[in-house]
C-alpha positions as CSV (number, residue, x, y, z in Angstrom):
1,X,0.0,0.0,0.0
2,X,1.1,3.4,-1.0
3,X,2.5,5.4,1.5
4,X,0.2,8.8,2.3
5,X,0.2,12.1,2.8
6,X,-1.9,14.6,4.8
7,X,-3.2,17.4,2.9
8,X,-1.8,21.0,3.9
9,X,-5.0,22.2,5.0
10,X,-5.8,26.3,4.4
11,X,-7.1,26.3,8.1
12,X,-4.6,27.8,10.3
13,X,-3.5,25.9,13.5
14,X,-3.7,29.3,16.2
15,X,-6.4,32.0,16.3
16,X,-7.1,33.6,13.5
17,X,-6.2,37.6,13.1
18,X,-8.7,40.2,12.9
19,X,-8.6,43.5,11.3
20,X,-7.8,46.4,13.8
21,X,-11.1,47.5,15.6
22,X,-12.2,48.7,18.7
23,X,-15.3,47.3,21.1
24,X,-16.9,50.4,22.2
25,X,-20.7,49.7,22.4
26,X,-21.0,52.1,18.8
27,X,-23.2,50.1,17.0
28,X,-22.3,52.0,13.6
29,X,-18.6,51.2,14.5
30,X,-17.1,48.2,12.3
31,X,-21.0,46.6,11.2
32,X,-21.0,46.6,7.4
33,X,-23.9,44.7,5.3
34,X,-22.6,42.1,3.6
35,X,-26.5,40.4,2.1
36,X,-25.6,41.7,-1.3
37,X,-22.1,40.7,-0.9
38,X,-32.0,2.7,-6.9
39,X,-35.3,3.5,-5.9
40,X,-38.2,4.7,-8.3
41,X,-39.5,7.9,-8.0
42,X,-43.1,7.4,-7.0
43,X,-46.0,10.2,-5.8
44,X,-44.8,9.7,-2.0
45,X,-41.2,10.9,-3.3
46,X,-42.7,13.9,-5.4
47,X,-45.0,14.6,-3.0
48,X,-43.1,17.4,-0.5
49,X,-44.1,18.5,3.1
50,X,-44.7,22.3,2.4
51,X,-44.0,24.3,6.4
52,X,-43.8,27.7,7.0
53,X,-43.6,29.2,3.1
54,X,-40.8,26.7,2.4
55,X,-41.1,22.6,0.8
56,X,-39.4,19.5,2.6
57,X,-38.4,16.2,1.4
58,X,-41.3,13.8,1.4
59,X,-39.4,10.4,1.5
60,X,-38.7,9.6,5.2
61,X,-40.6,12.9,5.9
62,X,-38.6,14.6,8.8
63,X,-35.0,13.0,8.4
64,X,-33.9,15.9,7.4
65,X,-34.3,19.6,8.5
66,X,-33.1,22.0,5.6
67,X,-35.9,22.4,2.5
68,X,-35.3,21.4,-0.5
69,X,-36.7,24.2,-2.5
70,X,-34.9,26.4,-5.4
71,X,-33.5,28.8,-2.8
72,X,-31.8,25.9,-0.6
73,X,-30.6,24.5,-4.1
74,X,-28.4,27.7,-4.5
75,X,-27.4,27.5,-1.4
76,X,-26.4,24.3,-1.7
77,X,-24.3,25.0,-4.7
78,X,-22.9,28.4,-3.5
79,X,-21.8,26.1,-0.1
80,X,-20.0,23.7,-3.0
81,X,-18.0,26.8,-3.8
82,X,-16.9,27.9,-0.4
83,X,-15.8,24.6,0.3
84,X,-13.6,24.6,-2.8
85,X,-12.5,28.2,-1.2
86,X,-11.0,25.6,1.9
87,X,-9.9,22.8,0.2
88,X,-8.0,25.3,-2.8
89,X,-10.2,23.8,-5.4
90,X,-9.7,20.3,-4.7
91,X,-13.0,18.4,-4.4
92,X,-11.8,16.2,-1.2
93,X,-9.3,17.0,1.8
94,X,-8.6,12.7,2.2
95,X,-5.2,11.8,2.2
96,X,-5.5,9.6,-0.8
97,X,-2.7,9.1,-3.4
98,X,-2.9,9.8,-6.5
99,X,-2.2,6.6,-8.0
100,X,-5.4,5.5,-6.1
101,X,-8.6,3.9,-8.8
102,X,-11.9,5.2,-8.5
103,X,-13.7,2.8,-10.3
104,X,-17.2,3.4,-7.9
105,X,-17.7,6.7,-5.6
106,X,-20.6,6.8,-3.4
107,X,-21.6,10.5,-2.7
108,X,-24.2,10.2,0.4
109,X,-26.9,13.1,0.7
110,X,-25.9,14.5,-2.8
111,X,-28.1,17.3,-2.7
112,X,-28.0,19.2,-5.8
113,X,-25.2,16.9,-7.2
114,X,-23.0,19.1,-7.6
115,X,-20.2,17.5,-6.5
116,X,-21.2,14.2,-7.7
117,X,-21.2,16.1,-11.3
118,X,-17.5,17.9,-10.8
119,X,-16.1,14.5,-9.3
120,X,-17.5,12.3,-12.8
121,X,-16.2,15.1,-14.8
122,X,-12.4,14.9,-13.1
123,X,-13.0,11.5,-13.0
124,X,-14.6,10.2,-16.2
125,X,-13.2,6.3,-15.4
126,X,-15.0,6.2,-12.2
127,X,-18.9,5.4,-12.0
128,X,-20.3,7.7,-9.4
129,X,-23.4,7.6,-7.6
130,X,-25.5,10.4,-5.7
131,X,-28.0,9.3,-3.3
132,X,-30.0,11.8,-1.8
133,X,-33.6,11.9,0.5
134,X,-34.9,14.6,-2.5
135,X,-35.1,14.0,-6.7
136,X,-33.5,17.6,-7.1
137,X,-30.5,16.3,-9.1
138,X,-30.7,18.1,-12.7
139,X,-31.6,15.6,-15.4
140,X,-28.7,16.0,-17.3
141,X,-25.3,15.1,-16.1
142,X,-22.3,13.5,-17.1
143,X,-23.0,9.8,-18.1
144,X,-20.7,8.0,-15.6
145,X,-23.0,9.8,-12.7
146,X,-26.1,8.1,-11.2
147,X,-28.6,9.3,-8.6
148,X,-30.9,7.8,-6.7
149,X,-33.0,8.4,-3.9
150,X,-32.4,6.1,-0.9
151,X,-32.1,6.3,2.9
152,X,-28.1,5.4,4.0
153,X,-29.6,4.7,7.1
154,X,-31.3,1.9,6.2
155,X,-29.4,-1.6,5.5
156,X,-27.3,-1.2,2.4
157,X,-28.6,-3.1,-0.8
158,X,-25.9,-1.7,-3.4
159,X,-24.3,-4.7,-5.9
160,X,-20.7,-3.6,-5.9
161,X,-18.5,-2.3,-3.5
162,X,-16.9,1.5,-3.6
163,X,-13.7,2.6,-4.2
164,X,-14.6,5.7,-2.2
165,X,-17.6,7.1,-0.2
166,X,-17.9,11.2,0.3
167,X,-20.5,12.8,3.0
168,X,-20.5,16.4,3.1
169,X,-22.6,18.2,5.6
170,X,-25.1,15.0,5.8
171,X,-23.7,12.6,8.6
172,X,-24.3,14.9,11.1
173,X,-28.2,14.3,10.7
174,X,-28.4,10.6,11.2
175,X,-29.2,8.7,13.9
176,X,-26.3,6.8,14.6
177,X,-23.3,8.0,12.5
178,X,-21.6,5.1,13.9
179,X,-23.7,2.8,12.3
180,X,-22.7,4.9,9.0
181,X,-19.2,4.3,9.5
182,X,-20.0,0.3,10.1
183,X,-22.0,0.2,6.6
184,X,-19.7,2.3,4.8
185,X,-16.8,-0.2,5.7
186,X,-18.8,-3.2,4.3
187,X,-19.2,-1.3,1.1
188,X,-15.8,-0.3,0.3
189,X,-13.2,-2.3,-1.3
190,X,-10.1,-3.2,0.4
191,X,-7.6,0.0,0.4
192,X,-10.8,2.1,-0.4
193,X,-11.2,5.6,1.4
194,X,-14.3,7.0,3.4
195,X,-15.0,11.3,4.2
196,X,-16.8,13.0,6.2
197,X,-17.2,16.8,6.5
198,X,-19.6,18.3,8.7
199,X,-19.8,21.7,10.5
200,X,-20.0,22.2,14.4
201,X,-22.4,24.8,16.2
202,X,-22.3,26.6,18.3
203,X,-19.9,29.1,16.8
204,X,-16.5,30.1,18.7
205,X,-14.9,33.6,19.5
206,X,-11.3,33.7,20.5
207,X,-11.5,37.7,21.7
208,X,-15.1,38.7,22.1
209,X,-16.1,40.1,25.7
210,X,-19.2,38.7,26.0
211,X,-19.2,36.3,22.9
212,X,-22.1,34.1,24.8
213,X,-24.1,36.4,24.6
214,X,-24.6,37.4,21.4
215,X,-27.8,36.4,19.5
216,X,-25.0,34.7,16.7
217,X,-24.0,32.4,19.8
218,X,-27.4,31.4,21.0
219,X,-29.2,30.7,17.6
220,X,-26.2,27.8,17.7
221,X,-26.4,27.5,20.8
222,X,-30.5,26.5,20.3
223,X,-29.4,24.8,16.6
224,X,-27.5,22.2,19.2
225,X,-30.5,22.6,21.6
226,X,-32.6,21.3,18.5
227,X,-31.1,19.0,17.1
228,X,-30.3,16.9,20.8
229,X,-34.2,16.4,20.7
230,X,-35.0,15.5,17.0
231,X,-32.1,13.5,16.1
232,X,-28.4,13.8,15.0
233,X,-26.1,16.7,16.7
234,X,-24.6,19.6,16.1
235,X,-21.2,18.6,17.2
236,X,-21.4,15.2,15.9
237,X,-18.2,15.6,13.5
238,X,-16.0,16.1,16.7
239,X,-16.5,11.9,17.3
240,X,-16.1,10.9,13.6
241,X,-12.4,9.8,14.2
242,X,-13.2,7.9,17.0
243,X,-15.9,6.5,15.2
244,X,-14.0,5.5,12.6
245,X,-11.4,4.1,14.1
246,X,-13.9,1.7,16.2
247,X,-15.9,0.7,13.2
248,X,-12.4,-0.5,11.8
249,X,-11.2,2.3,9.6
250,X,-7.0,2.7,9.7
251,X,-5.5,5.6,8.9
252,X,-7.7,7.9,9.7
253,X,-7.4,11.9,9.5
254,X,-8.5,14.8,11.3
255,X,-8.9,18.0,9.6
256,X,-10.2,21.1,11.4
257,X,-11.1,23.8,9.2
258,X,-12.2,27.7,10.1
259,X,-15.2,29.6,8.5
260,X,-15.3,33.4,10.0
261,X,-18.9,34.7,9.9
262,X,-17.6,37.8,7.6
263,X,-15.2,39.3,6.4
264,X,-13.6,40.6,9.8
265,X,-9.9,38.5,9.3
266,X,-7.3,40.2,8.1
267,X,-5.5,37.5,6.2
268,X,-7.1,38.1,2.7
269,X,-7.4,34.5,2.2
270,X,-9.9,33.8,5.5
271,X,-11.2,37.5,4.7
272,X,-13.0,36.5,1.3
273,X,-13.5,33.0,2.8
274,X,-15.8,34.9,5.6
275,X,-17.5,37.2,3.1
276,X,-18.9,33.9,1.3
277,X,-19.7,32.5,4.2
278,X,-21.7,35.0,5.1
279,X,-23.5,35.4,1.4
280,X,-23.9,31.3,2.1
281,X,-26.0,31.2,5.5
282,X,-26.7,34.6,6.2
283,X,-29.3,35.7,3.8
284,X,-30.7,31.5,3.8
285,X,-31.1,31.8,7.8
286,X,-34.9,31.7,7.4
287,X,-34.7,28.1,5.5
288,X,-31.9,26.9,8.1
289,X,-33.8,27.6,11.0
290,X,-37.3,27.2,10.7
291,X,-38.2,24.0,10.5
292,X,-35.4,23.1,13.5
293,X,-37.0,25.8,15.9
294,X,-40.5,25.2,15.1
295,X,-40.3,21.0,15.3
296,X,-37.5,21.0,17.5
297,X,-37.9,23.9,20.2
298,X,-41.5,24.6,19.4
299,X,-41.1,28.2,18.3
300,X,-43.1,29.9,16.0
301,X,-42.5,31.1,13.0
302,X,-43.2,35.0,14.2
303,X,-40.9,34.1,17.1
304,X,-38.2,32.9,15.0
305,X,-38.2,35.8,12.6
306,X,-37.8,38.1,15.3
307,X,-34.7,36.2,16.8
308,X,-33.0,35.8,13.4
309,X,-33.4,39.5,12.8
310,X,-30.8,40.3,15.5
311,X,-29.1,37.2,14.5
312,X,-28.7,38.0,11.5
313,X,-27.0,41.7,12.4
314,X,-24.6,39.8,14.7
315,X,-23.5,38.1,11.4
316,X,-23.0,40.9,9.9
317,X,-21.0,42.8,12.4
318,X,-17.4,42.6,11.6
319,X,-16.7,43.5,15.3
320,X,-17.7,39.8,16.3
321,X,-14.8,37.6,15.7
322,X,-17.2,34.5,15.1
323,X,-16.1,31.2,13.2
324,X,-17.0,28.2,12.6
325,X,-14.8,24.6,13.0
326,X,-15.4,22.4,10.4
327,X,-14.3,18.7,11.0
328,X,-13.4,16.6,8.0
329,X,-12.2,12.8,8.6
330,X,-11.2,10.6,6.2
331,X,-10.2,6.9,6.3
332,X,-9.2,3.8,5.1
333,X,-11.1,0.3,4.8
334,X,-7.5,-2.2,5.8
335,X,-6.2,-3.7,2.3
């Protein structure tokens, strides 16, 4: 076997820098607004759960918390670009060599497909697969990608091993991510890689005063809150590597990643990282939160616009120094 190589990541390992501003309660001082800055698909698939102005997947209604509507769908594919903003255009952050064959990639809650679609076209040899709870994949595509809609929660039934499994921003939502990790090692060849990438909440502050109690800090705060009593977590990336490793995985790799809320660093490179971050969740805080604090807190939808409004200025204040860790662990099934 090959000997690897951890990927240099862009993350830096110490706090990150901050432009030169002062914390003097002037509420004009340093804010700047950034908001323009193999299943068949039958009726119970097509058919989605329509909530609060916004349309959810039907199929296994409730799995998942985020619509699925056109406005998610960019968001979704503006995300894809801010991740290729942290990875420096490479589509995964896995330590895996470059002589390595994809011959079958799983891509597990494939969303828009996006990445499923860039991956094929990098990789025309390799047969890749999208599975998703939501048919919004576009009909054409590249014609070594597949999708279908399926629950990876549920025992697997594909034919033929992987070469290589990716989860972006999906594990995080399951039950048992565990039980993931278990599957996914059944289904990948010998020598074949898994990733994971998911996002933590609440956000961190290395310098605020009172960072706790912002309204930033408590909508993640009440996103953890949220998700503790539906299901999944919002810190569930911080036990993939364990995870892996008990479920068998060897070399396994830890990345951490930082996403500032805006563009407060001062390292240019973090500095428009943050000012897509912000375009990416910011303006989309409505779809992100709704359905979690109405199902999952039992808010209202009145109440929850009112909290996001300040929630939404404490993201655009380039006076917090907010950012989010993002955990991406890769491993290997033993050859």
């Amino acid at each position: 076997m090959a000997e690897t190589q951890p990927t240099n990541p862009p993350a830096v390992p110490g706090p990150l820098e901050a432009e030169a501003d002062d914390w003097d309660g002037d509420s004009a001082v340093g804010e700047v607004d950034l908001t323009s800055s193999t299943a068949s698909i039958g009726s119970s698939i097509m058919k989605y759960r329509q909530e609060n102005g916004r349309t959810y997947h039907g199929y296994k209604d409730g799995k998942y918390a985020y619509p699925n509507d056109e406005p998610e769908n960019d968001r979704l594919d503006l995300q894809h670009h801010v991740f290729s903003l942290t990875l420096q255009g490479k589509l995964f952050a896995a330590p895996i060599p470059k002589e390595h064959t994809f011959n079958r990639v799983l891509d597990v809650g494939t969303g828009t497909g996006i990445w499923a679609i860039d991956f094929a076209d990098e990789h025309p040899e390799a047969q890749v697969i999208g599975v998703d709870l939501s048919p919004i994949q576009p009909k054409f595509m590249p014609p070594n990608v597949l999708f279908e809609i399926d629950d990876v929660e549920e025992p697997w039934t594909f034919s033929k091993p992987f070469d290589f499994i990716f989860a972006r921003m999906a594990v995080q939502f399951f039950g048992s991510p565990s039980r993931f990790f278990e599957q996914a090692l059944e289904n990948l060849s010998p020598g074949g890689w898994i990733e994971c990438t998911d996002s933590v909440n609440p956000a961190k502050s290395d310098d605020h005063p009172n960072f706790e109690e912002t309204a930033l800090w408590k909508w993640g705060r009440y996103m953890a809150e949220a998700a503790s009593k539906m299901r999944g977590s919002a810190d569930a990336s911080r036990r993939y590597k364990q995870q892996m490793e008990a479920a068998g995985f060897v070399n396994v790799t830890e990345v951490i990643y930082k996403w500032p809320s805006n563009r407060w660093p001062k390292d240019k490179k973090f500095k428009e990282l943050g000012m897509w971050v912000n375009e990416n969740v910011q303006p989309a805080l409505e779809g992100l939160t709704y359905a979690v604090f109405t199902r999952g807190l039992g808010w209202s939808k009145e109440e929850t616009e009112v909290f996001l409004a300040a929630v939404r200025k404490d993201f655009n204040d380039t006076r917090i120094h907010a950012y989010w860790e993002i955990y991406s662990v890769s491993g290997q099934k033993p050859a």
